[in-house]
C-alpha positions in Angstrom: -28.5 16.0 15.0 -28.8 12.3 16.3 -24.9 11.6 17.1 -24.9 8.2 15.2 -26.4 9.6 12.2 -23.1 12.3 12.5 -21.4 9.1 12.6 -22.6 7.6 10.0 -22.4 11.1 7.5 -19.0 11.0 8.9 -17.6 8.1 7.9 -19.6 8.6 4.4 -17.6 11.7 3.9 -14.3 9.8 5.2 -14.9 7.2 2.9 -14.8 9.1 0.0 -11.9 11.5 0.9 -10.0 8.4 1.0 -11.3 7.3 -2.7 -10.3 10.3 -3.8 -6.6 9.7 -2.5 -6.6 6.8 -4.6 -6.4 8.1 -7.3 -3.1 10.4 -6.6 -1.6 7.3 -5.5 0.6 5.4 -7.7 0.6 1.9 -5.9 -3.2 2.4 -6.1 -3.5 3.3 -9.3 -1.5 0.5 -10.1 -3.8 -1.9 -8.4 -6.5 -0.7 -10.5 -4.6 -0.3 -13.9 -2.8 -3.8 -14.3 -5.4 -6.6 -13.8 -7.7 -4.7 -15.9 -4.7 -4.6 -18.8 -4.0 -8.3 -17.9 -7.4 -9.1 -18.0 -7.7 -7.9 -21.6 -4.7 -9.3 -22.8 -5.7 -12.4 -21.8 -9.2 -12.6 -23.1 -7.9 -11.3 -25.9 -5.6 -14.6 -26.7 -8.6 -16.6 -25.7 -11.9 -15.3 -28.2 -11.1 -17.3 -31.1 -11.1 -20.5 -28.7 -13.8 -22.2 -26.9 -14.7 -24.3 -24.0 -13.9 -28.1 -24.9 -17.2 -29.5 -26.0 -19.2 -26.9 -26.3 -19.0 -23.5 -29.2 -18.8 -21.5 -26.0 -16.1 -18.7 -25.8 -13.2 -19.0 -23.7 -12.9 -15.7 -23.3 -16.6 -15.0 -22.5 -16.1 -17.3 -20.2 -12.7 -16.0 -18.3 -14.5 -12.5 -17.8 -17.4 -13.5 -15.3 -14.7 -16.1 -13.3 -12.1 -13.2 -13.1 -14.8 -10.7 -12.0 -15.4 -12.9 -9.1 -12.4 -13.6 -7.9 -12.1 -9.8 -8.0 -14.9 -9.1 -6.1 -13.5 -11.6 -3.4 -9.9 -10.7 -3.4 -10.9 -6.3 -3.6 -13.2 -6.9 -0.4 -11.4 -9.3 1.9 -8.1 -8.7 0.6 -8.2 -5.2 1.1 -10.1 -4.9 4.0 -7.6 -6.9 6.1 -4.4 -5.2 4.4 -6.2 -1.6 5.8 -6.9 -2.8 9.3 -3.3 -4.1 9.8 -1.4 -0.7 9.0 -3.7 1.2 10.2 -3.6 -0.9 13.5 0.0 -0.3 13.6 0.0 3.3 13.0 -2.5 4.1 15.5 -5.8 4.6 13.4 -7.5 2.4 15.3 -6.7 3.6 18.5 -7.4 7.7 17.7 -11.3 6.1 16.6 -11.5 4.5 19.8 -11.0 7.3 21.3 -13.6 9.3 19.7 -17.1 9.3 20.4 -19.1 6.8 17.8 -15.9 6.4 15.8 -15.4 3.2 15.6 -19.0 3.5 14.1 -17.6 6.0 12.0 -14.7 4.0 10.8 -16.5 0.9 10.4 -18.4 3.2 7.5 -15.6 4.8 5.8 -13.7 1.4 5.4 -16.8 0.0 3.9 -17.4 3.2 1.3 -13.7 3.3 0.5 -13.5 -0.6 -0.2 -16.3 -0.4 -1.8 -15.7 1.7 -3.9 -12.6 0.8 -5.0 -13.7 -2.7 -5.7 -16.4 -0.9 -8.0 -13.5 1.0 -9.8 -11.4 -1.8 -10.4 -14.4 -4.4 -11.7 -15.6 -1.4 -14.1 -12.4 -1.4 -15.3 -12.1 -5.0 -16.1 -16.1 -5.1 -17.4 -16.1 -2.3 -20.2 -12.9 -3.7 -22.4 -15.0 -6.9 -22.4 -18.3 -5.5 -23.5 -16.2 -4.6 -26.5 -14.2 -7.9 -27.1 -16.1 -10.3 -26.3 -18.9 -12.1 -27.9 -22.0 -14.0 -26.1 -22.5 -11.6 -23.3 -25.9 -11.1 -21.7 -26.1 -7.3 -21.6 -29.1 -6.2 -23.3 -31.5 -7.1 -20.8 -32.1 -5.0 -17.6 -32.3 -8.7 -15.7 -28.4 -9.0 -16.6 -27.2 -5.9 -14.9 -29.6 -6.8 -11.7 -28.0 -10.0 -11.3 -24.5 -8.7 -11.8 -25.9 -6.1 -9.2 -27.1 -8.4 -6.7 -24.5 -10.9 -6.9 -21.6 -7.7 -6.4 -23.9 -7.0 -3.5 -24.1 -10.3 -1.9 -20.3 -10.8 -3.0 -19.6 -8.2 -0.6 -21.4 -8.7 2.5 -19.9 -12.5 2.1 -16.4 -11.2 1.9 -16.4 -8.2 3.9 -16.4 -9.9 7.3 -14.4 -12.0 6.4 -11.5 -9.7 6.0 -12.1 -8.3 8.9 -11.6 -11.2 10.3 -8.2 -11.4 8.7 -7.4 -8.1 10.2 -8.0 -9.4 13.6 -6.4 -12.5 13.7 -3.0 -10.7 12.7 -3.6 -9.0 16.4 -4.5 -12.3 17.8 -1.2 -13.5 16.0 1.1 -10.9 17.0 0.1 -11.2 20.6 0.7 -15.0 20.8 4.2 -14.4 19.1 5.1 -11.8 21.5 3.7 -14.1 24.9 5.5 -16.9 23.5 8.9 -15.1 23.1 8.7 -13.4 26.6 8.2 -17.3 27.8 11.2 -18.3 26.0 13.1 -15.5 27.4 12.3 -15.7 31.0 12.9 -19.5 30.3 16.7 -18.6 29.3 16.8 -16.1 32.1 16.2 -18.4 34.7 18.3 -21.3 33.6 21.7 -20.0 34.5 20.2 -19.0 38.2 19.5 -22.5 38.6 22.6 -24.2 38.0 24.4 -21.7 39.8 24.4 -24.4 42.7 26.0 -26.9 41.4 28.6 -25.7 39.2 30.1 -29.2 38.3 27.9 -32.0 36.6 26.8 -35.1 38.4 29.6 -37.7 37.5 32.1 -35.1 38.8 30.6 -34.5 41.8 30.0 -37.9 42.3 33.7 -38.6 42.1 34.8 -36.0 44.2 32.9 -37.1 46.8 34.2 -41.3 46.3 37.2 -39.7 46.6 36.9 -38.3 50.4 35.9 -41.2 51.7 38.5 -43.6 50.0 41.2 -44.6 52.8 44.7 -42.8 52.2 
């Protein structure tokens, strides 16, 4: 088999061993849980009002706005947050040092975020198809354009997060390069001054003080 299609199958499969962990986490399950709840809670105060000026729902509204700034905060958000621990714990590194497995990891990161954005805007969509009124879900046209738009959602944000994830390197090195400056800066000093223990207007009197007659 073609070593970057083992990649690729690879990072599929880690992709969705790491979904699956998800689920038996509680800080994850947490993130999936609470805006969905909040969410409906929310839409929920706002049905029975509308949008100043027009007999548009509030709520109906809220729901596509909070689906997007899910969609933006699930892929970049996430994506950075994963390539800074796992930076630090030494992911990174061990793919590096496997053949295609940056490839590999590149993969599962996209399958597990995802998939976990699917999760959470699932969760958020279905208690609105029940509450809320003025929807456009009985055409298959809707559900392409929510499809397209998650799609192109993602490839927008995606990058970007990984971007995120990089600069925090980036960050972290300058923070370091600067405080090894500042401390060969402070180690030097004393060394400096070691020849001429006394500041200038002492010396300076010392010395008018040689050559005054006695």
């Amino acid at each position: 088999m073609n070593a970057t299609v083992l990649a690729l199958r690879n990072g599929v499969r880690r992709g969705w061993i790491e979904l699956g962990h998800t689920f038996r986490n509680a800080q994850d399950l947490w993130g999936y849980l609470f805006p969905a709840v909040l969410l409906t809670v929310v839409t929920l105060f706002m049905r029975g009002a509308t949008v100043p000026g027009t007999g548009f729902s509030l709520g109906t509204r809220t729901l596509p706005s909070a689906l997007g700034m899910g969609i933006a905060f699930g892929s970049l958000v996430n994506l950075a947050q994963q390539l800074i621990v796992e930076r630090e714990d030494g992911t990174l590194l061990r793919a590096k040092a496997t053949p295609n497995g940056m490839l590999g990891y590149l993969v599962g990161k996209i399958t597990v975020v995802s998939g976990m954005l699917l999760i959470s805007l699932t969760l958020q969509l279905v208690p609105g198809l029940f509450v809320l009124d003025g929807l456009a879900i009985n055409t298959v046209g809707a559900w392409f354009t929510l499809a397209w738009v998650l799609a192109l959602g993602m490839v927008a944000t995606m990058p970007l997060g990984a971007i995120v994830g990089s600069l925090k390197r980036w960050l972290s090195g300058w923070r370091k390069g600067a405080s090894s400056a500042k401390k060969r800066k402070a180690a030097t000093a004393p060394a400096s001054s070691s020849t001429s223990p006394l500041p200038p207007a002492a010396q300076t009197k010392g010395r008018r003080s040689h050559v005054s007659p006695s």
